[in-house]
C-alpha positions in Angstrom: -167.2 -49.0 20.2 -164.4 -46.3 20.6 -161.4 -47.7 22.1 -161.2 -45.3 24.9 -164.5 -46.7 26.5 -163.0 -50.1 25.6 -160.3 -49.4 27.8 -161.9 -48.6 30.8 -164.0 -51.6 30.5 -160.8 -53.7 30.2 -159.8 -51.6 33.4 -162.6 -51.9 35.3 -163.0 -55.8 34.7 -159.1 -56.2 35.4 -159.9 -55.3 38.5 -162.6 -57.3 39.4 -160.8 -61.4 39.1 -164.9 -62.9 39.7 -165.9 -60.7 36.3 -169.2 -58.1 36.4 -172.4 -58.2 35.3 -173.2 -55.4 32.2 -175.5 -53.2 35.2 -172.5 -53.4 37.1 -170.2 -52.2 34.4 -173.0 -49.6 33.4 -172.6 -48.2 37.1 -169.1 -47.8 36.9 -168.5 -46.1 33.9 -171.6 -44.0 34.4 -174.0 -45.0 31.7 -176.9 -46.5 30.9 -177.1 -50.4 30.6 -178.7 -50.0 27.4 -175.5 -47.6 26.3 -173.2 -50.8 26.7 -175.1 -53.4 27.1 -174.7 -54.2 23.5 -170.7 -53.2 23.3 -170.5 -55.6 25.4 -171.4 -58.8 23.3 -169.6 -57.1 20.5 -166.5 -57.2 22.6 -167.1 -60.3 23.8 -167.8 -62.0 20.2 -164.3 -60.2 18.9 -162.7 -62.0 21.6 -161.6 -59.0 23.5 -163.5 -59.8 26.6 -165.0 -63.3 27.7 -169.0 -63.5 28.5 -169.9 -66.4 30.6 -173.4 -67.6 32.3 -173.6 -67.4 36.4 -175.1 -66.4 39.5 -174.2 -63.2 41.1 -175.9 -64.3 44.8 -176.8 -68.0 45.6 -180.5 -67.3 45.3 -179.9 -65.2 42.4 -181.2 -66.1 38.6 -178.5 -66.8 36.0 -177.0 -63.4 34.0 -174.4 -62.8 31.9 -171.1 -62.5 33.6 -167.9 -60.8 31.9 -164.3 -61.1 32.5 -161.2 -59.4 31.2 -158.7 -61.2 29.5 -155.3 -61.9 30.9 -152.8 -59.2 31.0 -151.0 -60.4 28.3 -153.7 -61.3 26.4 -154.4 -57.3 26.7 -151.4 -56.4 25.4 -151.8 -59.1 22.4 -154.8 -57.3 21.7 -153.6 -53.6 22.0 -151.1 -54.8 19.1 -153.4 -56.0 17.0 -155.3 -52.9 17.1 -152.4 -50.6 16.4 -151.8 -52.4 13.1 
């Protein structure tokens, strides 16, 4: 996954404390769920963002919910990668 598309996820679910489903996501950076769908649980298995269960309405079946990471967490990462 390029890291320029892995930043604006980071951004996008920075902004967004309750986390995003991947359609969500998809909607926001303008592609197709299947497009990120699985560079998303890549991400999420490297640790770079979290993937949790929930409900995104009361009535709603359980999905896949992601979250960024903490700020500093970010800027853990953004070393890491530079090395």
């Amino acid at each position: 996954m390029a890291t320029a598309l892995t930043d604006r996820i980071l951004e996008i679910l920075q902004g967004c404390p309750y986390g995003l489903t991947a359609k969500e996501i998809a909607d926001r950076l303008g592609v197709t769920l299947n497009n990120i769908s699985s560079g998303l649980s890549k991400l999420a298995a490297y640790g770079i963002i979290k993937k949790t269960r929930g409900r995104i309405a009361h009535n709603a079946p359980p999905c896949a919910i992601y979250n960024a990471p903490t700020a500093a967490y970010s800027g853990t990462i953004r070393r890491l990668e530079q090395r």
